[in-house]
N, C-alpha and C positions, 0 to 999 in steps of 0.2 A: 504493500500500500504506500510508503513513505516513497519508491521510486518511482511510483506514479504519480505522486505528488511534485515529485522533481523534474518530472516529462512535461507535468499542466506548467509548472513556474516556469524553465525555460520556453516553451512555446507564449506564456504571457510574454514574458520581455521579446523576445523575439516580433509580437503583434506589435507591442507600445515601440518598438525598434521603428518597422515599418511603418509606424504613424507618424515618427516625429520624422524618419530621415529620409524615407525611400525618395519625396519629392525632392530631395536639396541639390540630386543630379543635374537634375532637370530645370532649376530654380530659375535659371538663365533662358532657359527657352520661353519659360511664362512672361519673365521679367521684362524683357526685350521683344516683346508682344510678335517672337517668331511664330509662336502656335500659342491653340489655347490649352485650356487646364487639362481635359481629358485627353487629349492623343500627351501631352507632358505627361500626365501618369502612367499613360498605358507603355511608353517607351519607357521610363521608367523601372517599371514593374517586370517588362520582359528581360530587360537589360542590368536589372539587380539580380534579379533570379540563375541569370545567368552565371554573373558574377558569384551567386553561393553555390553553385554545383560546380563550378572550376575550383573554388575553395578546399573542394575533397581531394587537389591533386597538390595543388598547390600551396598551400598555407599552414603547413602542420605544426610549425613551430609557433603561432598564434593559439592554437588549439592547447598546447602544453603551456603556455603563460598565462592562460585564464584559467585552467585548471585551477590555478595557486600554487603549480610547484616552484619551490624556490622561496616562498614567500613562506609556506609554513608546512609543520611536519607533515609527512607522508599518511600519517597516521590519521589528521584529522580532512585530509583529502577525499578519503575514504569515506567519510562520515556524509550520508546524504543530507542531514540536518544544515551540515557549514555549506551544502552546494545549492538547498532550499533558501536559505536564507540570502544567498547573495542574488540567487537570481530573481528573488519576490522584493528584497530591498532596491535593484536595480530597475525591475520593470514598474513597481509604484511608482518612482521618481520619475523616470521617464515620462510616463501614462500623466501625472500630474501636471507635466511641464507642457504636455502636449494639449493637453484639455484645454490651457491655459495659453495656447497659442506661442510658447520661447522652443526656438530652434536649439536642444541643448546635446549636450555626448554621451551617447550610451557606454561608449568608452569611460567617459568619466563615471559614472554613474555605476559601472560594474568596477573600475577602482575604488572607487570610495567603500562600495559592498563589500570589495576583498580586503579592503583594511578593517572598517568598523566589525566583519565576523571573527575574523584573523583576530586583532586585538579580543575582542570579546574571550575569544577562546583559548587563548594561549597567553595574553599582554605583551610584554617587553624581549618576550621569545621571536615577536616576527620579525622578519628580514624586513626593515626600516630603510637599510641602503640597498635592496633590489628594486625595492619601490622606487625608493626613487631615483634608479640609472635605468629600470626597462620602462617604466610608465609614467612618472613625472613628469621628466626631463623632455621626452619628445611631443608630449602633448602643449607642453609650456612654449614649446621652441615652434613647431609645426606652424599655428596659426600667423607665427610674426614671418614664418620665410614665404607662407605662403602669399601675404600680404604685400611684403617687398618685394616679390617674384612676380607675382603679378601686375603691380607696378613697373618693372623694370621690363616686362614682355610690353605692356600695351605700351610705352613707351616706342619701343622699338618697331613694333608691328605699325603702330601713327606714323613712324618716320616711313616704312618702306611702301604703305598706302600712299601716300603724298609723293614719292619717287616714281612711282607705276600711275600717276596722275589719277588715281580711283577718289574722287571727287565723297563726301558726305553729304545728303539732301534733307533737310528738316521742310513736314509739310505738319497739317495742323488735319487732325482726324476730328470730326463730328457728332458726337453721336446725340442723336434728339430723344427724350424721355417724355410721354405725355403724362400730367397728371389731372388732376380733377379738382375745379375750383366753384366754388358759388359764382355767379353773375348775375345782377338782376339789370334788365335796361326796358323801356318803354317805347311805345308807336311814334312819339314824337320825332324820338332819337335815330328811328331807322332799323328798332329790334323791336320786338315781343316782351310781354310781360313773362314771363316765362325765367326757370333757371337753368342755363346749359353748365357744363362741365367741357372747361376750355384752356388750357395752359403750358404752357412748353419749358421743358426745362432744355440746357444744351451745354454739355461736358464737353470742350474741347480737350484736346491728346496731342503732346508734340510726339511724331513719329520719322525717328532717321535710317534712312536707308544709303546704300553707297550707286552712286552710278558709274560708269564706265564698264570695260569687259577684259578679262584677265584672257589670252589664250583661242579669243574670241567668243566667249563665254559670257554672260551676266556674273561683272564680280559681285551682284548682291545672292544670287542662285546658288555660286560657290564657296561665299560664306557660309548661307542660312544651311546646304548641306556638312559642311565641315562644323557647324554649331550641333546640328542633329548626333554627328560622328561624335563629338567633343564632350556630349552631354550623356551619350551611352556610355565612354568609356568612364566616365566619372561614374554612371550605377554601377556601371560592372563593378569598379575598383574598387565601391564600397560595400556590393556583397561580398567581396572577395576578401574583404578587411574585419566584416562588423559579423559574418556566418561564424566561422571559427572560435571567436568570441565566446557567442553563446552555446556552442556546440561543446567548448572547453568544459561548462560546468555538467556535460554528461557523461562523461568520458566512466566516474564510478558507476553507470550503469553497466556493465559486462555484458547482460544481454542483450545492447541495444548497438548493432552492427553503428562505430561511425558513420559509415556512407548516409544511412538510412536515418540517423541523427541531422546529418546539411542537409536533407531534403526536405526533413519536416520544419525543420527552422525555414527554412527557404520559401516554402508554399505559407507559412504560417506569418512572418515577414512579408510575402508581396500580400497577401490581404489586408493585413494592418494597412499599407499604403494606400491601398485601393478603397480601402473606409476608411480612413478617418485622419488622410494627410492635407487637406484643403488648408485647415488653418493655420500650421505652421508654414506651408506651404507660400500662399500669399502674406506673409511677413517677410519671409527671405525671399522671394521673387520681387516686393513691390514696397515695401518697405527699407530697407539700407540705403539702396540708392535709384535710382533711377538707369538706363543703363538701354545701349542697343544691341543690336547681333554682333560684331565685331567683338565691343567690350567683354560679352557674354562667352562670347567664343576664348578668349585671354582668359576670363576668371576658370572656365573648365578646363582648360587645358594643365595650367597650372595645378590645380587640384587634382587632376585626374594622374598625372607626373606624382604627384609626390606620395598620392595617396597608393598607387601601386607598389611604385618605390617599395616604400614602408612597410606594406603587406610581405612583400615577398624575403625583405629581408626578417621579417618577425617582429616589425614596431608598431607596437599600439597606438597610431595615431586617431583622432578624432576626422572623420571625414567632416563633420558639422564645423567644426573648429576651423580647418582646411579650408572648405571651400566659404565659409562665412567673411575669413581673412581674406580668400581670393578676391572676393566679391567688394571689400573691401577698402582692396588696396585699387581696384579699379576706380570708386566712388573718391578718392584723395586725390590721384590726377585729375579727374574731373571736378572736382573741387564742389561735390553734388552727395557725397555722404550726410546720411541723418544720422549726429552724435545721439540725438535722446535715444533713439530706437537702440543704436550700438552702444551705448550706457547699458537699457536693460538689457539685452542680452548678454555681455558682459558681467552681469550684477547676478543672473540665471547662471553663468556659468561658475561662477566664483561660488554659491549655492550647492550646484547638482553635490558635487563630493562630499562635505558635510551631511548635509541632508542623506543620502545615499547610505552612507556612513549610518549615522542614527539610526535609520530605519531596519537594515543590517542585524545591528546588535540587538536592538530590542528583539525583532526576528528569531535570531541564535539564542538568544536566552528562553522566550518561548516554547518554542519549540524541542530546546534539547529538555527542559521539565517534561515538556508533554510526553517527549517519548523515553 
C-alpha cells in the first residue's frame, strides 16, 4: 500500500510539473503573437513528451541525484516514507504556485523537499556540501548566464539582420469588442424612444514582423519556422531535464521496471499541461516583456542550449529559471522588461525552497508515526 502511495505522489508532482512548466517552451511563440495558445500547447505537449521518453536513454545520472544518493544514507533511500514525502512536499508547492498563476522550479521545489526530509531524518548527518556543488550552485548560476547569453545573442543576431538588410515592420492590429450600453434618444433627434445596446470598445496591438527575403525566401516565414524549431527543442530539453527528476524518487520501487516509470510521469506531465497551464502560461508569455519572433526565437534558443547542456551532463538546472532569465535578458536590450512582474516572480522563487522544505518535514514526520 505505502508504494502505491509513492506511484499517486510522484505522478501528483509530475501533473502540478506539467501545469506550471510544460507551456514555458512554448512561452515565446504565444508571447510574440506567432500562434495562439492551443497549437503552443499542443506543440508543446508533443514535444515535452518526447523529451521524457529520450530521458530513458539519456539522462541516468539525473535519475541517481534525485534519488538522494549522496545527500543521505543508503538506508533511508530505501524508506518509501522519505520518497512520499519529498514528492507530496514538492508537488503541493508547485500545484500552489500554479493555482496562483508564478512561473516557479520544480527543481527547486524537489531540492528544498530533499533537504527539509533529509534534515528531518537524519539532521546534521546530511551532505550540506553536495547540496550545495550538485544543486545550488547551478540553479543560482543558470538563470544569470542565461540572461547574459541571451542578451549577448540578440545583440548579435540585430547586428547580422541589419547586415543582410532584413528591415523590422511595426503595424498596429485592431481588434473591435462590442459591448452593451443603455441609450435612450427621441423623434425629435432622429431616433426612437426606444433602448438599443450600442458600443464599441477597440484594443489596438503593436505587431513587428521583418521584411525582406533571406535565400529568396520570406525572412519572416524563416524565422517564425526556426521559432516553431526553437520552441520544441526547448520542450524537448525540458522533459528531458524535469522526467528523470521525478522518476528518481521511484527508483525504491523494485517492481516498477524504470522504463515504465518515464512513461507514466510522461503521459501524466503532458496532461497537467494540457489542463491546467493557461495561467502560468500567459504570465510568462505576456507579462515580463513584450517581445517578437526574432526576440522569441534568441530567448529559446539560449535556453534550449543550456538546458540540454545541463541534462546531459547530470545538472539540475531549473528550465523555468533558464528560460524566464532568457526571456529576460531579451526585455533589458529592449529596455521593455516589467520589474514588478520580475520582482514577484523573483520573490516566488526565493519562497519555492523554504516553503518546499517545511512542507517536507512536516510530511516525514507524519507519516513515518503513521507507519
Amino acid at each position: 500500500m505505502i508504494l502505491v502511495l509513492l506511484f499517486i505522489a510522484a505522478c501528483f508532482l509530475a501533473y502540478s510539473n506539467g501545469a506550471n512548466d510544460n507551456f514555458k517552451g512554448v512561452a515565446t511563440l504565444f508571447g510574440s503573437g506567432t500562434t495562439d495558445y492551443k497549437k503552443a500547447i499542443h506543440w508543446a505537449t508533443i514535444t515535452t513528451f518526447s523529451g521524457s521518453i529520450a530521458a530513458i536513454f539519456l539522462a541516468e545520472e539525473l535519475v541517481k541525484n534525485f534519488s538522494g544518493k549522496g545527500l543521505v544514507p543508503n538506508e533511508l533511500i530505501a524508506m518509501p516514507v522519505f520518497a512520499i514525502s519529498i514528492a507530496l512536499g514538492a508537488a503541493i508547492t508547485v500545484f500552489i504556485a500554479t493555482r496562483v498563476g508564478m512561473p516557479i522550479s520544480t527543481t527547486h521545489s524537489l531540492v528544498g523537499s530533499l533537504f527539509g526530509a533529509g534534515v528531518m531524518a537524519i539532521g546534521t548527518e546530511f551532505n550540506f556540501i553536495k547540496l550545495g556543488k550538485t544543486f545550488l550552485i547551478p540553479l543560482i548560476v543558470s538563470p544569470l548566464m542565461a540572461a547574459v547569453l541571451s542578451l549577448i545573442a540578440y545583440i548579435i543576431f540585430r547586428y547580422i539582420r541589419k547586415k543582410l538588410k532584413i528591415t523590422k515592420n511595426s503595424g498596429i492590429y485592431i481588434k473591435e469588442e462590442q459591448k452593451v450600453d443603455s441609450l435612450t434618444v427621441s423623434a425629435h433627434t432622429m431616433t426612437a424612444n426606444t433602448t438599443t445596446k450600442v458600443s464599441t470598445s477597440i484594443k489596438p496591438a503593436i505587431v513587428e514582423t521583418y521584411g525582406g527575403k533571406l535565400f529568396g525566401i520570406s525572412s519572416q516565414k524563416i524565422l517564425d519556422n526556426l521559432h516553431f524549431l526553437s520552441a520544441g527543442i526547448v520542450s524537448f530539453a525540458r522533459g528531458l531535464n524535469d522526467t528523470p527528476k521525478i522518476v528518481g524518487l521511484l527508483l525504491i520501487i523494485n517492481t516498477l521496471d524504470i522504463q515504465w516509470g518515464m512513461i507514466a510521469v510522461a503521459i501524466t506531465m503532458a496532461l497537467g499541461g494540457l489542463m491546467n497551464a493557461k495561467k502560468v502560461g500567459v504570465i510568462i508569455s505576456k507579462k515580463i516583456t513584450p517581445m517578437n519572433s526574432g526576440q522569441g526565437f534568441t530567448a529559446n534558443m539560449i535556453t534550449g542550449l543550456l538546458v540540454t547542456t545541463a541534462s546531459i551532463h547530470g545538472l539540475p538546472v531549473s528550465t523555468t529559471h533558464v528560460s524566464v532569465g532568457s526571456i529576460f535578458g531579451i526585455g533589458t536590450v529592449t529596455k521593455k522588461a516589467n520589474p514588478k512582474m520580475i520582482s514577484k516572480i523573483l520573490l516566488s522563487w526565493v519562497l519555492t525552497l523554504p516553503i518546499a522544505a517545511i512542507i517536507s518535514m512536516l510530511l516525514f514526520l507524519l507519516l513515518k508515526n503513521i507507519a
